[in-house]
Backbone bond lengths (Angstrom), bond angles and torsions (degrees), N, CA, C in turn:
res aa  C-N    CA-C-N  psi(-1)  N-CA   C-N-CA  omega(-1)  CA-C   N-CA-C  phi
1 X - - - 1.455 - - 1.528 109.01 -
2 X 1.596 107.76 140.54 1.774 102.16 176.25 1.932 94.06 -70.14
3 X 1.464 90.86 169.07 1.483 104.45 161.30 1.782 108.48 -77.41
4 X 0.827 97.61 154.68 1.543 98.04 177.40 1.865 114.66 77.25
5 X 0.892 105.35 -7.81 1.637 128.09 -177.61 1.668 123.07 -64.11
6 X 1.008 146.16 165.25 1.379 142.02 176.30 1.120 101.77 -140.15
7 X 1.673 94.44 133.75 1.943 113.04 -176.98 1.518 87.02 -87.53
8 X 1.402 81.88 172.90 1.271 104.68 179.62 1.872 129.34 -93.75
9 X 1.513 96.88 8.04 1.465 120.98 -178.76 1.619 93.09 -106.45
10 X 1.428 128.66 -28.82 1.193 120.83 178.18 1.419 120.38 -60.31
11 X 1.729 106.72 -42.15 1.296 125.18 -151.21 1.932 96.00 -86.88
12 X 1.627 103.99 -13.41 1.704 110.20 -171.37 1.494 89.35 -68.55
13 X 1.429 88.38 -61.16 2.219 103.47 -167.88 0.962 103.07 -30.95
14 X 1.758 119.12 -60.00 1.685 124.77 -151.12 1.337 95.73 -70.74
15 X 1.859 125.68 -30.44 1.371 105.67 -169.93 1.591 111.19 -81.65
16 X 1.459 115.11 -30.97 1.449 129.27 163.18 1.615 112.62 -40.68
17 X 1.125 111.42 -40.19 1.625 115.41 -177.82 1.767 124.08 -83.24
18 X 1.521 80.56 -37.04 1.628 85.19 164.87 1.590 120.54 -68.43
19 X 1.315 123.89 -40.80 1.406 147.55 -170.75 2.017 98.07 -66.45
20 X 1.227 89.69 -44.86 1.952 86.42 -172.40 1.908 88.93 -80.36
21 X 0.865 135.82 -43.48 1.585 134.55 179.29 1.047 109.40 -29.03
22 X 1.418 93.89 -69.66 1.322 133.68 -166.86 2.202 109.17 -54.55
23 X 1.654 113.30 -50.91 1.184 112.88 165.79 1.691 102.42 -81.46
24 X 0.903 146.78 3.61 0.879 126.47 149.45 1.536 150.72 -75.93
25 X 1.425 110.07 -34.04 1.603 120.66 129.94 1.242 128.64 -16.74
26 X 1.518 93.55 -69.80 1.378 107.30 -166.33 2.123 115.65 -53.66
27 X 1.853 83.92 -51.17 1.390 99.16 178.28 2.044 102.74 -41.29
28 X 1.698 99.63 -53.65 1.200 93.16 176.47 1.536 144.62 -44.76
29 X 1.250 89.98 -20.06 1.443 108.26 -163.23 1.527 108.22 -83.72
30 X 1.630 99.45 -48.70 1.619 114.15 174.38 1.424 108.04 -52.06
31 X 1.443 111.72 -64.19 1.567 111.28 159.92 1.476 131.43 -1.19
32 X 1.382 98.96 -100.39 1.477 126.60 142.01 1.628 100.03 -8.19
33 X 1.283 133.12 -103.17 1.466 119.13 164.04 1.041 147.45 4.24
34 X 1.005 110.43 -71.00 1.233 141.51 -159.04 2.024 88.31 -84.70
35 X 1.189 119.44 -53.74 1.109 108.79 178.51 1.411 138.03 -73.04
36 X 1.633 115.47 -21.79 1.234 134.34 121.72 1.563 119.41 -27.91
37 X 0.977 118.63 -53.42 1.445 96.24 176.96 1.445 124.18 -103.27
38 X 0.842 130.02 -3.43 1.948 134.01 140.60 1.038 100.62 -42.75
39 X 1.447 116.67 -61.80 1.544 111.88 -158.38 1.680 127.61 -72.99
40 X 1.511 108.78 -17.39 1.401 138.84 150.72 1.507 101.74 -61.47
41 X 0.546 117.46 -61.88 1.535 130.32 -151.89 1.736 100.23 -71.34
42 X 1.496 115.37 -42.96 1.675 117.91 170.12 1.527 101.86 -61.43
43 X 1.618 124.87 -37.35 1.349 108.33 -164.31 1.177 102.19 -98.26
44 X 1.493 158.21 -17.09 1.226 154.16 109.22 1.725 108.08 12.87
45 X 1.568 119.97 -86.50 1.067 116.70 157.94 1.446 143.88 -42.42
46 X 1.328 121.78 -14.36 1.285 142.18 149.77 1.148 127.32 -45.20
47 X 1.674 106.44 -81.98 1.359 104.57 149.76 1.340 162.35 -72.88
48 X 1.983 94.39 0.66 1.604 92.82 147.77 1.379 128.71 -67.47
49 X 1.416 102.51 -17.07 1.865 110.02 -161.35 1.872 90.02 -79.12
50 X 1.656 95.44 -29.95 2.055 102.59 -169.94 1.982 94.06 -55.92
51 X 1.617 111.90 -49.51 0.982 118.42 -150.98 1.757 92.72 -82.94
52 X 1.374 134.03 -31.49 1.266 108.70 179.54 1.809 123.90 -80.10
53 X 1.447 75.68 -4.07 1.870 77.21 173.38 1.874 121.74 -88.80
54 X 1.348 85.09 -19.05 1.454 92.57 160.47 0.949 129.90 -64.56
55 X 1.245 106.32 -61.02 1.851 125.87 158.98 1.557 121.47 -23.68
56 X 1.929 104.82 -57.23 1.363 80.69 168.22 1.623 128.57 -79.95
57 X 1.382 101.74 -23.61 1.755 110.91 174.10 1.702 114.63 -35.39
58 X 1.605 93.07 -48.60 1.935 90.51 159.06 0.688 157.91 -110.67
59 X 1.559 96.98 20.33 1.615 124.46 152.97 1.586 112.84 -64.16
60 X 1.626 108.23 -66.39 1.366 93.23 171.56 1.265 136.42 -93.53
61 X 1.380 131.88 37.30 1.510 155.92 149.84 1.704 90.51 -64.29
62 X 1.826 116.07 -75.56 1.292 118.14 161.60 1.220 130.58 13.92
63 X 1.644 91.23 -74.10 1.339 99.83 -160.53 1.468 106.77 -90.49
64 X 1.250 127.95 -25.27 1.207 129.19 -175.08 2.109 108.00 -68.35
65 X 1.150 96.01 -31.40 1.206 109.19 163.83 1.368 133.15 -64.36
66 X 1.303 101.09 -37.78 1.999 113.09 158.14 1.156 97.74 -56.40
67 X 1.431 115.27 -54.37 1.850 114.09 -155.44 1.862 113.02 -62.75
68 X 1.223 103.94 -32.47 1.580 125.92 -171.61 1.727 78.47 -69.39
69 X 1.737 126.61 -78.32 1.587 120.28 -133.99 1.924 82.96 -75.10
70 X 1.202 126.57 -20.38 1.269 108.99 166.58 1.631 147.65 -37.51
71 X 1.840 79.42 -50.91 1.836 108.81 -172.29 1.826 86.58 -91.28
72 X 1.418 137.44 -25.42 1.500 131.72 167.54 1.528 106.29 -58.63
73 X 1.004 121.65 -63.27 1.753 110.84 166.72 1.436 128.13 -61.31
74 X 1.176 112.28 -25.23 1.620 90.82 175.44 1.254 116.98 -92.93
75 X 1.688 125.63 -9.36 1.659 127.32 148.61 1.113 108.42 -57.28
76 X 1.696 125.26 -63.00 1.918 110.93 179.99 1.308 112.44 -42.00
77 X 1.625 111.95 -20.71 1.635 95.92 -141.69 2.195 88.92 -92.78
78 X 1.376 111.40 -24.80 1.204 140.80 174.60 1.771 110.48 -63.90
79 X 0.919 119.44 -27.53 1.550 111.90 -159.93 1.422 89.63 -135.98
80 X 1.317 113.20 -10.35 2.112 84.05 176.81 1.408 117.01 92.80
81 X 1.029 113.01 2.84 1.845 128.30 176.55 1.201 112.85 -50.04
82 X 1.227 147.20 -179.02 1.136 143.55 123.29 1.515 116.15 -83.99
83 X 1.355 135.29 169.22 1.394 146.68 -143.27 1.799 83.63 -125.07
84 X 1.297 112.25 100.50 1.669 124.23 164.00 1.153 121.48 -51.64
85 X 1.511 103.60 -8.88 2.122 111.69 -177.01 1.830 95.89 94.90
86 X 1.437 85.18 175.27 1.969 94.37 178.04 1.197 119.65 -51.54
87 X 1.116 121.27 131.66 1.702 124.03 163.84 1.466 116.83 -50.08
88 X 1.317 107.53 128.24 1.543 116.63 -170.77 1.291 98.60 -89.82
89 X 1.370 146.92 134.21 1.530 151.02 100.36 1.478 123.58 1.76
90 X 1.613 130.10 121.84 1.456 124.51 -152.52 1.294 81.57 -92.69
């Protein structure tokens, strides 16, 4: 071998070392990913659960509101009133 020279067990290692580096990044990266999107993905589900509870909140606001313009017509319809038109929303 010259002095100053490179075996050929050196040049395996260095490529062995680069190669695990090298998947190791990568692993990182997927990681990284992958945990990014769980973590999207929990608050995604969050706020669908935010948005279906809303949903029902005005569902039964809704309905309580049928029930109110209900019992409003059958007093007009009871006492002889005239009908003021639709109930407005404040």
């Amino acid at each position: 071998m010259i002095d100053g020279g490179v075996t050929g067990t050196q040049i395996v290692v260095e490529a062995w070392t680069v190669l695990v580096a090298a998947a190791a990044l990568i692993a990182g990266m997927i990681g990284t990913g992958l945990g990014i999107t769980f973590h999207l993905s929990g608050r995604i589900d969050h706020q669908s659960d935010r948005i279906d509870h809303q949903s029902d909140r005005i569902d039964r606001i809704a309905e309580e509101v049928a029930l109110v313009r209900e019992r409003v017509a059958r007093l007009e319809g009871n006492s002889g009133t005239p009908d003021p038109g639709p109930l407005q929303l404040a």
